[in-house]
N, C-alpha and C positions, 0 to 999 in steps of 0.2 A: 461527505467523502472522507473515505480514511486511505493514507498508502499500507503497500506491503514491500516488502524489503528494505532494512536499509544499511544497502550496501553503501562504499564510496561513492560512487555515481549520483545515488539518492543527495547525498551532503551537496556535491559540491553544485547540482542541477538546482539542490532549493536555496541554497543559500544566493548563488547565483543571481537566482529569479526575484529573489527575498520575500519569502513564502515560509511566512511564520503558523504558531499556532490557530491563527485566528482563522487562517485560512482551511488548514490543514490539521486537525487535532491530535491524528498520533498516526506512527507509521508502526502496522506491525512486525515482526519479525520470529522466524520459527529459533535464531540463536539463542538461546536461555540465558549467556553473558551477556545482550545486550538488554533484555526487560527490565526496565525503571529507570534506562540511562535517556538522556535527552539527544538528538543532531546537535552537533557541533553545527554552534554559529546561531541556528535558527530557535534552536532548545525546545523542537519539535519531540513527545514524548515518544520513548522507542515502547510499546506494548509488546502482548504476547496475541495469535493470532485470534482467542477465543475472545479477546477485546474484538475484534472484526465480525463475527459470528454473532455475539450479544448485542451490539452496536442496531448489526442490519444497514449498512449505509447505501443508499442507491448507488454510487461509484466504488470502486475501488483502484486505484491507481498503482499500478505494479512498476517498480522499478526498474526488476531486472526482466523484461520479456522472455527471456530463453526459458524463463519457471512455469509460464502460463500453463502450460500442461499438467506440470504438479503440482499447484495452484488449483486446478481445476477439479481435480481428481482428491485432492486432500479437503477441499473446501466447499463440497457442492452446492451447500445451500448457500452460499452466496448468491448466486445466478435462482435456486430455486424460492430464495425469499422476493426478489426481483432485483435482485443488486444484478449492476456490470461491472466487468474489468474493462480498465483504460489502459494503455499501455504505449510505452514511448518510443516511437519508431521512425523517425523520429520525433514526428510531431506528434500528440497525443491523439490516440482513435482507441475510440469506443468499441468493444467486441460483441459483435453478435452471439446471444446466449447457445451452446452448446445442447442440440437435442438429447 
């Protein structure tokens, strides 16, 4: 499992949780200022989204829900390699792949 976004929300939901590396190995993000910086707190690594692409992760854990569409549309082989998106809404649910 890798995440995607990391916004605020992402920070203070892992840290929270305390949901470190071990769990969680990088979150990516399409911001270019944040690739090679780590989550505050958890020192989760912030990547770039083609980390996510190369990876192949069965889950993908998005942070901020309202993206899942541009998420989906920017990133298709995620779902076409057999990855899902999980998404928090609040509780985490698994998305049914997109025909």
């Amino acid at each position: 499992m890798l995440g995607y976004g990391a916004a605020s929300r992402a920070v203070v939901l892992l840290n929270r949780a305390g949901i470190g590396p071990d769990l969680l190995p990088a979150v990516a993000d399409a911001a270019v200022a944040k690739h090679g910086r780590r989550i505050p707190g958890v020192r989760i690594p912030v990547v770039t989204p083609d980390q996510v692409l190369a990876d192949r992760p069965d889950l993908v854990l998005l942070f901020v829900p309202d993206l899942i569409d541009e998420v989906r549309r920017v990133m298709p082989s995620v779902e076409a390699h057999g990855g899902r998106w999980v998404v928090l809404d609040p509780i985490p649910r698994v998305l049914e792949v997109v025909a």
